[in-house]
Each structure stands twice: as C-alpha cells, then as structure tokens.
C-alpha positions as MATLAB code, in Angstrom:
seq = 'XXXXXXXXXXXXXXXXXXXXXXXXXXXXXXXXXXXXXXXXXXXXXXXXXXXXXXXXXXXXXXXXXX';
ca = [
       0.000    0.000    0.000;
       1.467    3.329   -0.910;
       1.104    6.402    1.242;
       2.834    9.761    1.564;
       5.612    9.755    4.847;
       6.838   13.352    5.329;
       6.397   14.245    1.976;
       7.305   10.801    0.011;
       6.240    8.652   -1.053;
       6.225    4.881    0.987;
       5.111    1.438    0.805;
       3.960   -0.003    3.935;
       2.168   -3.024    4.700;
      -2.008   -3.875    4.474;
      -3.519   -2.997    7.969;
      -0.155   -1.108    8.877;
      -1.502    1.474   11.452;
       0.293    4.725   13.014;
       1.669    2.998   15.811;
       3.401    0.599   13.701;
       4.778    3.177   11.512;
       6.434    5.479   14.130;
       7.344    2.432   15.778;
       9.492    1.193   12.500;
      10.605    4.570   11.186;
      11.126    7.462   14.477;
      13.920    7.277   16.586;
      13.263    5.539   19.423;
      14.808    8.293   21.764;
      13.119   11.166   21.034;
       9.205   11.604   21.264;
       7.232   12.250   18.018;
       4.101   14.494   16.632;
       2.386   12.725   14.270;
       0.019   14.313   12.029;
      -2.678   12.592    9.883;
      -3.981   13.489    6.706;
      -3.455   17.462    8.569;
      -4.955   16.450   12.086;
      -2.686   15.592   14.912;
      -3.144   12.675   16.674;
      -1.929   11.863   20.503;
       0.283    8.873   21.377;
      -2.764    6.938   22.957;
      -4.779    6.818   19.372;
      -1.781    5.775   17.316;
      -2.712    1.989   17.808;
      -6.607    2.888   16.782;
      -5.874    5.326   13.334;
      -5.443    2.587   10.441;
      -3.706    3.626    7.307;
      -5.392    3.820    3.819;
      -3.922    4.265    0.378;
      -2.333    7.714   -0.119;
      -2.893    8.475    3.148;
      -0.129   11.754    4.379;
       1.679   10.896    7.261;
       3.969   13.708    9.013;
       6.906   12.647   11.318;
       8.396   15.396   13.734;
      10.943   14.764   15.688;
      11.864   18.099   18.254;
      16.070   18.654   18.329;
      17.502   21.240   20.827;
      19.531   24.279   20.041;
      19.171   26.985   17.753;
];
C-alpha cells in the first residue's frame, strides 16, 4: 500500500496502522508528533488510526539548540 511519509512517497504493509509506523521509522529516543492526513493525533490513538492508500503521514521529531 502506498502512502505519503513526510512528503514521500512509501510502501507499507495492508492494515499497517500509526503505531506501527512510528514504531518502524522514528527514533526511538526522542518523542514524536504525528500528524494525519493534517490532524494531529496523541500517542494513545496511534494503535486505533489505520492507514489507507495515499494516506499523508507527518513525522516530527523536536532537536535542541538553535
């Protein structure tokens, strides 16, 4: 299934939901905002919000400094 990951574009698995996808592709020391087809969604909904085709998923990841 293709779908849009921070602005490319990515082929993830059938039933592959948010959790799954920050889970393979953020670092796992740093916390995440997801965003959703333009809506954010909090870390306890991430295992609920299945992906479709061409779905647009947004990764950030915060850094310090300036």
């Amino acid at each position: 299934m293709k779908i849009y990951l921070n602005g490319e574009k990515f082929e993830g698995s059938e039933n592959l939901t948010l959790a799954d996808l920050v889970a393979r592709q953020a670092p796992s020391d740093r916390r995440v905002a997801v965003l959703h087809n333009g809506q954010v969604i909090t870390a306890d909904r991430l295992d609920s919000v299945h992906l479709a085709p061409d779905d647009r998923v947004e990764l950030v990841t915060l850094a310090p400094g300036g």
